[in-house]
N, C-alpha and C positions, 0 to 999 in steps of 0.2 A: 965342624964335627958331623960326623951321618949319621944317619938313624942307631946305628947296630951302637956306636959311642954313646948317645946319648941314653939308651936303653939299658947298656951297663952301666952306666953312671945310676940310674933312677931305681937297679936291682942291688947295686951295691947300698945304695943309700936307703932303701927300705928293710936291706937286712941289718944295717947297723941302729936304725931306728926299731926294731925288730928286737931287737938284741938287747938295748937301753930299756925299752918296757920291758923283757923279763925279768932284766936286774932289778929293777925297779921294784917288781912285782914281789921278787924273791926278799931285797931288802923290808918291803912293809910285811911281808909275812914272818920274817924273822921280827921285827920288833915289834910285832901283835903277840909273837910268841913268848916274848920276855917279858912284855909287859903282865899276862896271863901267870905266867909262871911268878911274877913280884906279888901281884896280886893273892894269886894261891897261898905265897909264902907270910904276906902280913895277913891272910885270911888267920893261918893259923898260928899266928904270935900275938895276935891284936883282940883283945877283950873289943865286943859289938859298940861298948863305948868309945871307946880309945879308936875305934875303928871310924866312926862317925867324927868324931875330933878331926882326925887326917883326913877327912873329905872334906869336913867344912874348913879347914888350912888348905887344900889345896885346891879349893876355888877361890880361895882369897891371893894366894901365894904360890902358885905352883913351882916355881921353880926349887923354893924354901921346904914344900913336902915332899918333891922328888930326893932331896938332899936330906932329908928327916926319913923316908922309907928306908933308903939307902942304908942308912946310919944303924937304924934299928935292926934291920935285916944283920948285918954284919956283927948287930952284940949281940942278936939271939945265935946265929951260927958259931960264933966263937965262946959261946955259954957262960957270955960278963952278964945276962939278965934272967930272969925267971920269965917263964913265960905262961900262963898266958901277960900279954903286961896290959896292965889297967887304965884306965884314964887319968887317976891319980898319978901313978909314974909318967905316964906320957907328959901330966903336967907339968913334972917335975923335971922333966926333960928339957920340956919346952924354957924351961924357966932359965936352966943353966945355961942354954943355946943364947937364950937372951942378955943374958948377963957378958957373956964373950963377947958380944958386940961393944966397940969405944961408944962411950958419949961424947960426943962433939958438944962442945958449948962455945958457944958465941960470945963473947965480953966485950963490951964497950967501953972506951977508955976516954 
């Protein structure tokens, strides 16, 4: 290979690496932005209680409160909830979510 080949080779491969960071860049800027926009949205559905509820669940759970915002978000938009909703209801939420889950029991024979 001579110089002039190996020089395109090193311009092509720096605009395609080029090219990958601004996807990149583009993709984290889009999901900072919706992350911003869920947030704004349970700002304004979520009683400051019920709000502190979902923080202390999604350091414990996070994948469990990203599937719980979700959730909520969708009943307040489709207007199945009052809003602002309380911590009480959030309980109560939480409660039915738990109750869906099997219990597995183990029996020894």
């Amino acid at each position: 290979m001579s110089d002039e080949e190996l020089e395109e080779l090193r311009r092509r491969r720096m605009a395609e690496l080029q090219g990958a960071a601004e996807e990149e860049r583009i993709r984290a800027q889009l999901r900072r932005r919706l992350e911003e926009e869920r947030q704004a949205l349970l700002f304004q559905i979520l009683s400051p209680e019920a709000r502190q509820r979902l923080a202390n669940i999604k350091m414990v759970k996070p994948e469990f409160a990203a599937q719980l915002e979700l959730q909520l978000i969708q009943l307040a938009q489709s207007g199945r909830v009052r809003i602002p909703i309380t911590d009480e209801q959030l309980k109560g939420a939480l409660k039915s979510l738990q109750s869906l889950k099997r219990d597995i029991r183990i029996r020894r024979v």
